[in-house]
N, CA, C and O atoms as a MOPAC input file, in Angstrom:
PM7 MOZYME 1SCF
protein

 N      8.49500 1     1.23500 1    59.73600 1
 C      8.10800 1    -0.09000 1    59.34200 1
 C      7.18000 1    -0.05400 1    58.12200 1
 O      7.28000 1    -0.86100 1    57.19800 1
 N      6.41500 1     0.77400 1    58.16700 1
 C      5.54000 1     0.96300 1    57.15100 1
 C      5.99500 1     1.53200 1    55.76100 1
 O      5.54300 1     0.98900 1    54.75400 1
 N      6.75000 1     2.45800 1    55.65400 1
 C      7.86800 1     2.64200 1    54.61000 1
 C      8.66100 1     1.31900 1    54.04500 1
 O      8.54200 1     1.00700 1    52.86100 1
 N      9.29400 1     0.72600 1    54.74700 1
 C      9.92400 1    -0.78200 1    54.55300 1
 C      9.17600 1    -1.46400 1    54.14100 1
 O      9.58800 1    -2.10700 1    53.17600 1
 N      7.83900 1    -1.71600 1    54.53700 1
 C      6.77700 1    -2.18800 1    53.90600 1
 C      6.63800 1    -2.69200 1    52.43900 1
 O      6.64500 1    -3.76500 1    51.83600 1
 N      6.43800 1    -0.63500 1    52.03600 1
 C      5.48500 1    -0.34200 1    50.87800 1
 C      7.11900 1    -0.53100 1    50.21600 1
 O      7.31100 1    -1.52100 1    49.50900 1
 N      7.85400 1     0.08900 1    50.37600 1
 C      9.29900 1    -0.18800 1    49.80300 1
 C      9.43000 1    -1.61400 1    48.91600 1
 O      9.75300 1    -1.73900 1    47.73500 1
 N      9.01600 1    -2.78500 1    50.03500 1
 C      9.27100 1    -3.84600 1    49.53700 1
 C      8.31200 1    -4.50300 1    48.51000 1
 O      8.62600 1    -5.40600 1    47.73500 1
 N      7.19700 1    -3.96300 1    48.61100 1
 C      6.03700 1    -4.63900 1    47.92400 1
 C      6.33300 1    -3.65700 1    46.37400 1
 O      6.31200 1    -4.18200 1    45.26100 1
 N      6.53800 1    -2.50400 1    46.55700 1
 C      6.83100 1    -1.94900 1    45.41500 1
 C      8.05500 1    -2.60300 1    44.78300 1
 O      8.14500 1    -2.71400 1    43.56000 1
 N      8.94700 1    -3.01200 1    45.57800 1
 C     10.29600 1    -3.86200 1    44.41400 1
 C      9.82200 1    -5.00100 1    44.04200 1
 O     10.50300 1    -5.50900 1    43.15100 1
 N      8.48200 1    -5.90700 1    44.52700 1
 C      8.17300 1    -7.25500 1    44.06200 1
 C      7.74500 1    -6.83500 1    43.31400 1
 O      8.24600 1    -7.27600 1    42.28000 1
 N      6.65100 1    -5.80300 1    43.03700 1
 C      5.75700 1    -5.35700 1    41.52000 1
 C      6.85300 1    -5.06700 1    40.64200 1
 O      6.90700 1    -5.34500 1    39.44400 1
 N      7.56700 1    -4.58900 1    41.20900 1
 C      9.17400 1    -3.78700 1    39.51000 1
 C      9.79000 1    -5.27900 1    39.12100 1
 O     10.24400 1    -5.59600 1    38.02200 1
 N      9.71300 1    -5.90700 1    40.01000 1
 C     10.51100 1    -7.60300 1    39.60400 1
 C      9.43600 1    -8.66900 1    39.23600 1
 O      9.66800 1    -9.87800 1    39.22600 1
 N      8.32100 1    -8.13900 1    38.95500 1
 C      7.70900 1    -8.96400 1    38.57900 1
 C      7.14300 1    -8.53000 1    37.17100 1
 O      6.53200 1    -9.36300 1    36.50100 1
 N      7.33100 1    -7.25600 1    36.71000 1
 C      6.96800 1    -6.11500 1    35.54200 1
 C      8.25000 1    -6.25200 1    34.56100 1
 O      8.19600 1    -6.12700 1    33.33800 1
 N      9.04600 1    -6.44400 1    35.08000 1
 C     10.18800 1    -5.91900 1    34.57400 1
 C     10.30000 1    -7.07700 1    33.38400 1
 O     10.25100 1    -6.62700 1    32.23900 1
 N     10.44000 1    -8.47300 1    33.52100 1
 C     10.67200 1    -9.31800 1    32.24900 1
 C      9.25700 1    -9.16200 1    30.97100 1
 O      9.46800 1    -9.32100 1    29.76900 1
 N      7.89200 1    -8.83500 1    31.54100 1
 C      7.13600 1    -8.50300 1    30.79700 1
 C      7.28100 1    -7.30600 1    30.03000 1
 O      6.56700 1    -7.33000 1    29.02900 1
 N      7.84000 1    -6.45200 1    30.13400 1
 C      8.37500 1    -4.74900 1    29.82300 1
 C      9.16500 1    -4.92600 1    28.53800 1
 O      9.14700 1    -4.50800 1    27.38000 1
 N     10.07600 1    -5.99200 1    29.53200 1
 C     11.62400 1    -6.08200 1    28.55300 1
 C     11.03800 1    -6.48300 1    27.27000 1
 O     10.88000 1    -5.83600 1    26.23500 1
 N     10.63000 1    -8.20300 1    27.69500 1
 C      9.93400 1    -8.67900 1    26.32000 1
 C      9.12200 1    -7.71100 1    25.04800 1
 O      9.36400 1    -7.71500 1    23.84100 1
 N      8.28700 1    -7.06200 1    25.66700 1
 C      7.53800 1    -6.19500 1    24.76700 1
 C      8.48600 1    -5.37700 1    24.09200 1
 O      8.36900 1    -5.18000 1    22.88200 1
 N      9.36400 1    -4.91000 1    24.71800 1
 C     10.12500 1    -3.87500 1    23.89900 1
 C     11.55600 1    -4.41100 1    23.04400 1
 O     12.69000 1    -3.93700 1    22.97900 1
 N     10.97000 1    -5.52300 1    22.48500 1
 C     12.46100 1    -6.35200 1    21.79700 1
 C     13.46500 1    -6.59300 1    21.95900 1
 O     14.22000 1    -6.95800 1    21.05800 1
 N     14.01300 1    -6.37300 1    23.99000 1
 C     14.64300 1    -7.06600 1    23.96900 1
 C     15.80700 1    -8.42700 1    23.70800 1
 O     16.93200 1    -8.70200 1    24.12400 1
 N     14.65200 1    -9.15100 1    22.63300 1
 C     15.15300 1   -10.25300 1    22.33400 1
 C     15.70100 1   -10.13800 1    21.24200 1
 O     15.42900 1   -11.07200 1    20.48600 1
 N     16.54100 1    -9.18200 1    20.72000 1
 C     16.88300 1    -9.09300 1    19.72100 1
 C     16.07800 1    -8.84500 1    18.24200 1
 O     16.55200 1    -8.73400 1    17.11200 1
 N     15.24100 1    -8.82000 1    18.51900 1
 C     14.07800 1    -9.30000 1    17.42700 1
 C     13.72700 1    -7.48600 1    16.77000 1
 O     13.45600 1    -6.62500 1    17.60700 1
 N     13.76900 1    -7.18600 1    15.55100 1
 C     13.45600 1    -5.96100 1    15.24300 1
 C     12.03400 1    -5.43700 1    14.58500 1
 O     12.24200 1    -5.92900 1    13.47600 1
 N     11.03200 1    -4.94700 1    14.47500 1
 C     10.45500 1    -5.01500 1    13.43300 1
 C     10.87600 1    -5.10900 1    11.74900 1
 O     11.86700 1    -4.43400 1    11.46900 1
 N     10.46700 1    -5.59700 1    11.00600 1
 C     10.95400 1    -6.22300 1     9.79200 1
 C     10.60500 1    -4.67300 1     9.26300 1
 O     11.70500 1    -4.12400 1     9.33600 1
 N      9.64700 1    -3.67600 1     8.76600 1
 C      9.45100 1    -2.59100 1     8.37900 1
 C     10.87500 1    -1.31400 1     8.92000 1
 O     11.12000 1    -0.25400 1     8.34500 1
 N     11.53700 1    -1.83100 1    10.05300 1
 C     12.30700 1    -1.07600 1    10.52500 1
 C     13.93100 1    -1.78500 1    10.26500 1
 O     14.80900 1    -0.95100 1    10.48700 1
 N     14.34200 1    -2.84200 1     9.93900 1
 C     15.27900 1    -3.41400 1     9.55500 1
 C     15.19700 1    -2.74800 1     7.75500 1
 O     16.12300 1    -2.02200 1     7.39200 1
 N     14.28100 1    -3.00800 1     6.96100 1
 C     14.17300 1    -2.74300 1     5.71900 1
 C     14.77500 1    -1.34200 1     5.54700 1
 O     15.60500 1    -1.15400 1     4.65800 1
 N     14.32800 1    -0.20500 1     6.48800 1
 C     14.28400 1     1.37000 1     6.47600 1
 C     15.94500 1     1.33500 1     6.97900 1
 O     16.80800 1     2.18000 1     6.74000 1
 N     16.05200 1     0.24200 1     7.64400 1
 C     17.99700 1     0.45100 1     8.27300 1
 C     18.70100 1     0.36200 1     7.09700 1
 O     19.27500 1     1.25400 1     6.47300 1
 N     18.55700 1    -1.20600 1     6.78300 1
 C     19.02000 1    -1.20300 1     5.55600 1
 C     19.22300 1    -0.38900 1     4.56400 1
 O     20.41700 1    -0.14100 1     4.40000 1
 N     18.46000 1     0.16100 1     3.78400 1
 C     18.23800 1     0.97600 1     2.44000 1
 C     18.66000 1     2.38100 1     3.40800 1
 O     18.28100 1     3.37600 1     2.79000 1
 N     19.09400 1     2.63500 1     4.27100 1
 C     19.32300 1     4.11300 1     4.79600 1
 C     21.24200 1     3.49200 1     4.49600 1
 O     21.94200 1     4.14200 1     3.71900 1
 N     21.75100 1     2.38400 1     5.13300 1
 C     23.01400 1     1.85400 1     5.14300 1
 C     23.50400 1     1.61100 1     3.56700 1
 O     24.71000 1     1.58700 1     3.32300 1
 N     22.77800 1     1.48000 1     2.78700 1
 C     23.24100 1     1.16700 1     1.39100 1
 C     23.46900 1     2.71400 1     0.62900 1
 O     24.24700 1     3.04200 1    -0.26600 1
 N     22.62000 1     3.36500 1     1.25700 1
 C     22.05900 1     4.84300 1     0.62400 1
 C     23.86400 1     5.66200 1     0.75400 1
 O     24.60600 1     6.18600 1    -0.07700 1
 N     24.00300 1     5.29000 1     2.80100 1
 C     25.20800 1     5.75400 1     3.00900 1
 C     26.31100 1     5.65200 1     2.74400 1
 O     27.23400 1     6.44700 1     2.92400 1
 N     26.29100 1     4.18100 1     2.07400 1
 C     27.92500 1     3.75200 1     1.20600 1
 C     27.69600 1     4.31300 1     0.15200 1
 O     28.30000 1     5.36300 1     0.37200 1
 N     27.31400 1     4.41700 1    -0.76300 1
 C     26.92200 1     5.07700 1    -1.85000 1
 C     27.39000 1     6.36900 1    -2.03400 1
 O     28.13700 1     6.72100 1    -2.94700 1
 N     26.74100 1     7.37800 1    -0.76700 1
 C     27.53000 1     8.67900 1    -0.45700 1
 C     28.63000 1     9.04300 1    -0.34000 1
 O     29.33700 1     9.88400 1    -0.89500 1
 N     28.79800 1     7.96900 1     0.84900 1
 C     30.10900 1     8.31500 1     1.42200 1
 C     31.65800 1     7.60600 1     0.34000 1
 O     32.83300 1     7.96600 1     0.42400 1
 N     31.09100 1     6.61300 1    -0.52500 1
 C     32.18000 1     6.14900 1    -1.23000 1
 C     32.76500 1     4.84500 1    -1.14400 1
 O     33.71800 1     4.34100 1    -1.73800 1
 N     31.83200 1     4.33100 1    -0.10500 1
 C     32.40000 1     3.23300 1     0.31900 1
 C     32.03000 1     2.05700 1    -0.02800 1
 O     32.57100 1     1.00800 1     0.32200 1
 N     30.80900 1     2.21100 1    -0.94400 1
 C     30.48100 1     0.90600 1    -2.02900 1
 C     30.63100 1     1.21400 1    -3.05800 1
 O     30.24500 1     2.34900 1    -3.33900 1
 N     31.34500 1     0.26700 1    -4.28400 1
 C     31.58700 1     0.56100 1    -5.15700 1
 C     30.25300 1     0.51100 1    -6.53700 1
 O     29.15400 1    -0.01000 1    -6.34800 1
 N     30.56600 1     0.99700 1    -7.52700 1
 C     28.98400 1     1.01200 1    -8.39200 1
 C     28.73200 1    -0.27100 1    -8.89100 1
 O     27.81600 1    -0.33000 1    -9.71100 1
 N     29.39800 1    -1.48300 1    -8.56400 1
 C     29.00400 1    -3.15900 1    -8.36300 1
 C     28.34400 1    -3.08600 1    -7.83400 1
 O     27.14200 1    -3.10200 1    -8.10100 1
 N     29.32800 1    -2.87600 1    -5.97300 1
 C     28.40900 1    -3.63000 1    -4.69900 1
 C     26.95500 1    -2.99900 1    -4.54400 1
 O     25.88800 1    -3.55400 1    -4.28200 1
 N     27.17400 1    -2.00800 1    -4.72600 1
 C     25.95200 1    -0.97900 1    -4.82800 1
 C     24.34500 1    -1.65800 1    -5.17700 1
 O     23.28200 1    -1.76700 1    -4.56500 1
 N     24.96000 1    -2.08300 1    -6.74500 1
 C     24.16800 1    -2.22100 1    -7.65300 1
 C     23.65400 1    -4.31400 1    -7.29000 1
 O     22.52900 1    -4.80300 1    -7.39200 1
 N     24.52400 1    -4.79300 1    -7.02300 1
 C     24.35200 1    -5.66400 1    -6.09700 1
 C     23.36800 1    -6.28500 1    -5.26400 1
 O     22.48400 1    -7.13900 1    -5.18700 1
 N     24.30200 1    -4.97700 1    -4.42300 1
 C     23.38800 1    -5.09700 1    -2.76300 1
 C     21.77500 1    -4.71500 1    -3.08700 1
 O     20.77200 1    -5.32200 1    -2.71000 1
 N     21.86800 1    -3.57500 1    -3.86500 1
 C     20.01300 1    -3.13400 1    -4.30400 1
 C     19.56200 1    -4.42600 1    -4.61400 1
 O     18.48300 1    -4.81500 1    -4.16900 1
 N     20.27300 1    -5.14300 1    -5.33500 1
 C     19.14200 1    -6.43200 1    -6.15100 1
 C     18.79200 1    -6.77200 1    -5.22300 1
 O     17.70300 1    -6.34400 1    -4.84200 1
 N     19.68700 1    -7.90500 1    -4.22000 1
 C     19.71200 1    -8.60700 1    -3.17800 1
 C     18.67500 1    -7.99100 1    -2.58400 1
 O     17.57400 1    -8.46100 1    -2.87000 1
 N     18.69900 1    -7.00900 1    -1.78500 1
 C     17.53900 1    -5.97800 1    -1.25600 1
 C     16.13000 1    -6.32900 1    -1.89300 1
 O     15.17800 1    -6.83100 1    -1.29700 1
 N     16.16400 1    -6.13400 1    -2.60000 1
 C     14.63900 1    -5.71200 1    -3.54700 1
 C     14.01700 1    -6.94800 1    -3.73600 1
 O     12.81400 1    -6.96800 1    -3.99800 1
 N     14.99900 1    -8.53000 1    -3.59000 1
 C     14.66500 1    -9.10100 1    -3.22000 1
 C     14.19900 1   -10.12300 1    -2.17300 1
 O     13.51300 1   -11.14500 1    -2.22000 1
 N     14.85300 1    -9.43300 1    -1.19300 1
 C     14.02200 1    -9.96300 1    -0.05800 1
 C     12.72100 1    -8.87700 1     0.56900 1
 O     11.85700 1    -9.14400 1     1.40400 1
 N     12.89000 1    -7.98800 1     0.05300 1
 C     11.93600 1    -6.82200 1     0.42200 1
 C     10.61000 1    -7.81400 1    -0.58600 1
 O      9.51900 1    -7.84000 1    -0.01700 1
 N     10.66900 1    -8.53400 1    -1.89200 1
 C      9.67000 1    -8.89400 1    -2.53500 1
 C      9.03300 1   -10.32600 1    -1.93700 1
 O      7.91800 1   -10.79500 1    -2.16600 1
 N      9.89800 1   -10.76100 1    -1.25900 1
 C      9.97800 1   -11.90800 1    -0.85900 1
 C      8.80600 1   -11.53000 1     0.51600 1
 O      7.65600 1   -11.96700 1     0.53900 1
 N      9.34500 1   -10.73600 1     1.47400 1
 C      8.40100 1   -10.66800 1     2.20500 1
 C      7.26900 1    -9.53900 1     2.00800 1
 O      6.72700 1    -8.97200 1     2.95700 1
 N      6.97600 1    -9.28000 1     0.61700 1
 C      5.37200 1    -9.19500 1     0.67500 1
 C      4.66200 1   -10.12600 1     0.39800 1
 O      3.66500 1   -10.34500 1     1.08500 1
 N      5.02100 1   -11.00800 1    -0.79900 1
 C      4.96500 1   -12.50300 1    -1.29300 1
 C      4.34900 1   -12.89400 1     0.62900 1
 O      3.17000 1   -12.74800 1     0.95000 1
 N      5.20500 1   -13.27000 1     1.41000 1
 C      4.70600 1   -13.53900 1     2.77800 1
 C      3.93800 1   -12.74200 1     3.25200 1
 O      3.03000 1   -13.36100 1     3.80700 1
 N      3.85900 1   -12.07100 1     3.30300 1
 C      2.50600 1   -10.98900 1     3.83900 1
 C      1.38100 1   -11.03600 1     3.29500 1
 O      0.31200 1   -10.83900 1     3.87200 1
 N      1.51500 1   -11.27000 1     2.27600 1
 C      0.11100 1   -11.45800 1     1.31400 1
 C     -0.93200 1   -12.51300 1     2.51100 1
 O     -2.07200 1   -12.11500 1     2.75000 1
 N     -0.49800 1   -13.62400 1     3.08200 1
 C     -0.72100 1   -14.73800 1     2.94100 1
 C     -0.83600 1   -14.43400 1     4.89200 1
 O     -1.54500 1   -15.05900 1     5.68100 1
 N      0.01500 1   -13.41400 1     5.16500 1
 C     -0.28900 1   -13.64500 1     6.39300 1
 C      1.22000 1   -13.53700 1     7.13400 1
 O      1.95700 1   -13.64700 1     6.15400 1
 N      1.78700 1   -13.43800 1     7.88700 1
 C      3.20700 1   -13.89600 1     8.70600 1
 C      3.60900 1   -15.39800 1     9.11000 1
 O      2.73100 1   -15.71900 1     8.30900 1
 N      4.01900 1   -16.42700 1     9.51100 1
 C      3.46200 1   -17.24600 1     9.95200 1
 C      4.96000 1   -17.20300 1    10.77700 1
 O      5.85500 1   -16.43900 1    10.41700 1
 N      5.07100 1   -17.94000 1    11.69100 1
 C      6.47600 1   -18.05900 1    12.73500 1
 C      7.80000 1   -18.30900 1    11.52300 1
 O      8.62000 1   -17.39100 1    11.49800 1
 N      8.00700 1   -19.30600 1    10.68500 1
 C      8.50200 1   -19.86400 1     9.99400 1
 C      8.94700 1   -18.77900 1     8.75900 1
 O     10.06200 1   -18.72600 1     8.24000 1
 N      7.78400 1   -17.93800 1     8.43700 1
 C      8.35900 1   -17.18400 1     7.13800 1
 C      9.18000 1   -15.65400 1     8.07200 1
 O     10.17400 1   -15.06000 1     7.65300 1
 N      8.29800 1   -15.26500 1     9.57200 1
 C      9.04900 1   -14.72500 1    10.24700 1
 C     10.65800 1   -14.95900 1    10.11000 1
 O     11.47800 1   -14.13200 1     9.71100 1
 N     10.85500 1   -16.05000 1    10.46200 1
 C     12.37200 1   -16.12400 1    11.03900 1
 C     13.54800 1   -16.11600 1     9.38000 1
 O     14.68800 1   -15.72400 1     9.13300 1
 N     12.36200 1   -16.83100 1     8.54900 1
 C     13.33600 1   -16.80800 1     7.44300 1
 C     13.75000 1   -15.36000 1     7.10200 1
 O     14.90000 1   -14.96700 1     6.90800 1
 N     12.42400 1   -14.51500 1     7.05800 1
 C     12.87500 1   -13.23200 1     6.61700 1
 C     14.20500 1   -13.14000 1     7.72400 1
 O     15.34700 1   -12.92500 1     7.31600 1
 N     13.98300 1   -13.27200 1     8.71300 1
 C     15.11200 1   -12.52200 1     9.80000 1
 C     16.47400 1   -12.97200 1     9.34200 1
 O     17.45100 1   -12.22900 1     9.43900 1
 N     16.52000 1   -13.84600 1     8.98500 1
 C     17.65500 1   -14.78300 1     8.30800 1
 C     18.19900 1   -13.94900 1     7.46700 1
 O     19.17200 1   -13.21000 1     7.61500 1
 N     17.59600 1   -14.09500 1     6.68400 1
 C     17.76000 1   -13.02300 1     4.88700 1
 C     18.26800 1   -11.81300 1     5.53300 1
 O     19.39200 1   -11.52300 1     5.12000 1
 N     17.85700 1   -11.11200 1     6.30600 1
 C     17.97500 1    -9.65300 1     6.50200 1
 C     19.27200 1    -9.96800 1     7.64600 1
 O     19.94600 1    -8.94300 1     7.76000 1
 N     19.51400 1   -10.49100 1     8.04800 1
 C     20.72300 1   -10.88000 1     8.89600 1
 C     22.36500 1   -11.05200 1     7.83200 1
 O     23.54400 1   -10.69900 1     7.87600 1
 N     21.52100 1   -11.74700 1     7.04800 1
 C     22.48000 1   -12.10500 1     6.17100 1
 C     22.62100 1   -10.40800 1     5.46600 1
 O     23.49100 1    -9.62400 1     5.84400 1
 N     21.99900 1   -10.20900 1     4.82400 1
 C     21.91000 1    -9.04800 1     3.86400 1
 C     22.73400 1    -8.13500 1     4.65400 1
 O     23.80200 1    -7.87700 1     4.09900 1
 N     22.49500 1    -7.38800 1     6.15100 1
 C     23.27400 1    -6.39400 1     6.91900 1
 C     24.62500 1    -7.35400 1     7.28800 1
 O     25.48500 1    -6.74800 1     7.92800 1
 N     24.83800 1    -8.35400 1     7.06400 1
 C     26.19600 1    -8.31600 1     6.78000 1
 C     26.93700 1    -8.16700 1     6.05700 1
 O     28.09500 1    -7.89200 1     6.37200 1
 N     26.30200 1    -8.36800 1     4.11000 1
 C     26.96000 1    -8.25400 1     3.43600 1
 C     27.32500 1    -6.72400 1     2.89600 1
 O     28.16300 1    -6.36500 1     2.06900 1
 N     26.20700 1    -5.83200 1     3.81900 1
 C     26.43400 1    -4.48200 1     3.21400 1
 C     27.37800 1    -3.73700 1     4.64200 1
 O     27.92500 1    -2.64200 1     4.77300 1
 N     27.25600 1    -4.75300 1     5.42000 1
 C     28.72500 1    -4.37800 1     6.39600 1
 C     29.96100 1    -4.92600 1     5.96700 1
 O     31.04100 1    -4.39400 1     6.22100 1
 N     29.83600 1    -5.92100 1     5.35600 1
 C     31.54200 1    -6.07600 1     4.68100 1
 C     31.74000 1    -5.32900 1     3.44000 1
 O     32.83800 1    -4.87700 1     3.11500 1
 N     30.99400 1    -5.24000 1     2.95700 1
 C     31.27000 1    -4.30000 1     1.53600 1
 C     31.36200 1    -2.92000 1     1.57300 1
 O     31.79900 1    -2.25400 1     0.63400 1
 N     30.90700 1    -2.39500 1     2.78300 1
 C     31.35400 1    -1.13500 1     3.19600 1
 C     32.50800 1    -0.61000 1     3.87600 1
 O     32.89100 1     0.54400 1     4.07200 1
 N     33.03900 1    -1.91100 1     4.23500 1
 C     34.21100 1    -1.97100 1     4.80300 1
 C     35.45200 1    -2.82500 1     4.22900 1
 O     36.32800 1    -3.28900 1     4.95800 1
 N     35.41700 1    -2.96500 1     2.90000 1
 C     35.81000 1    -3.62400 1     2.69300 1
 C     37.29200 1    -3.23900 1     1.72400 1
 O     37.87700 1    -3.95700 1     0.91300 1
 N     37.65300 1    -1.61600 1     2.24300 1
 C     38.71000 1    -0.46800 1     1.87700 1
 C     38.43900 1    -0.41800 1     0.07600 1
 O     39.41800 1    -0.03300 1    -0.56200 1
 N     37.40500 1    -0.71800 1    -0.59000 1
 C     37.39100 1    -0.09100 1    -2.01000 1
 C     36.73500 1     0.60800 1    -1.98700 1
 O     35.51500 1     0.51800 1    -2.12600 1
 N     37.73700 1     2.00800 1    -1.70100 1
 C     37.06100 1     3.57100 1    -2.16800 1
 C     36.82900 1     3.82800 1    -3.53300 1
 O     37.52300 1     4.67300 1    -4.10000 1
 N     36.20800 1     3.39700 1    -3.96100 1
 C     36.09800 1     4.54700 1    -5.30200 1
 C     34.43900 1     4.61900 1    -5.48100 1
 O     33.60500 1     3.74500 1    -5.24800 1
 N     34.28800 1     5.81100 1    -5.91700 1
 C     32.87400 1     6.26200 1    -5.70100 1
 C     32.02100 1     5.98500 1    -6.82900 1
 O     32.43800 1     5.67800 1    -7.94600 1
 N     30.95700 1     6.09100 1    -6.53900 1
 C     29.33000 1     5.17000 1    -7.54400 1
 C     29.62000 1     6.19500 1    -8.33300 1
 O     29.65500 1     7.27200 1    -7.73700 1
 N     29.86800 1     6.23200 1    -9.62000 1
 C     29.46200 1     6.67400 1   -10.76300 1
 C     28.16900 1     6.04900 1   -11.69300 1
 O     27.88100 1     6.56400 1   -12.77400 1

C-alpha cells in the first residue's frame, strides 16, 4: 500500500512538472533567434558547397540575411519587445523557406 502510495504521488509531481519543463525547453516551437541566425548561415554555407544554390541565389539569399540579421540588432539596441520578437520570427520563417526552395529547387550549377 505504501509503494502505491508514493507511486502515485510521484506521478502527480511528473504531471504537474511536466508542462512547466516542456514550456522552458521550446517546446512551442519558438527557437532562440542567435540559434536560427547560426542555422541559417550554416544552410546557405551548405548550398553553396554542395552546389545547390546558384551564384544569384547565393548572393541573394546573403543580402536578404544580412538584412534581417541588421534589422534585429537595430531591435536589440532598444531592447526585445513581444512585437519586434515575433516580427523577427516572421522574417526568419520566411527567409528558411526561401533558402529551402532555392536549394531545392534542381539548379545545379555551382557558385563560381
Amino acid at each position: 500500500m505504501k509503494k502505491l502510495t508514493l507511486m502515485l504521488a510521484g506521478l502527480g509531481i511528473a504531471t504537474a512538472t511536466v508542462p512547466a519543463v516542456a514550456s522552458a525547453q521550446g517546446y512551442n516551437n519558438w527557437h532562440p533567434i542567435n540559434a536560427r541566425v547560426a542555422n541559417l548561415d550554416r544552410r546557405i554555407d551548405q548550398g553553396i558547397r554542395s552546389g545547390a544554390l546558384t551564384r544569384g541565389e547565393a548572393v541573394r539569399l546573403r543580402g536578404e540575411f544580412r538584412q534581417v540579421v541588421r534589422l534585429e540588432q537595430r531591435y536589440r539596441a532598444g531592447g526585445l519587445s513581444q512585437w519586434e520578437r515575433r516580427d523577427l520570427d516572421r522574417r526568419f520563417d520566411a527567409l528558411s523557406r526561401q533558402v529551402r526552395w532555392e536549394r531545392n529547387d534542381r539548379q545545379d550549377r555551382r557558385y563560381r
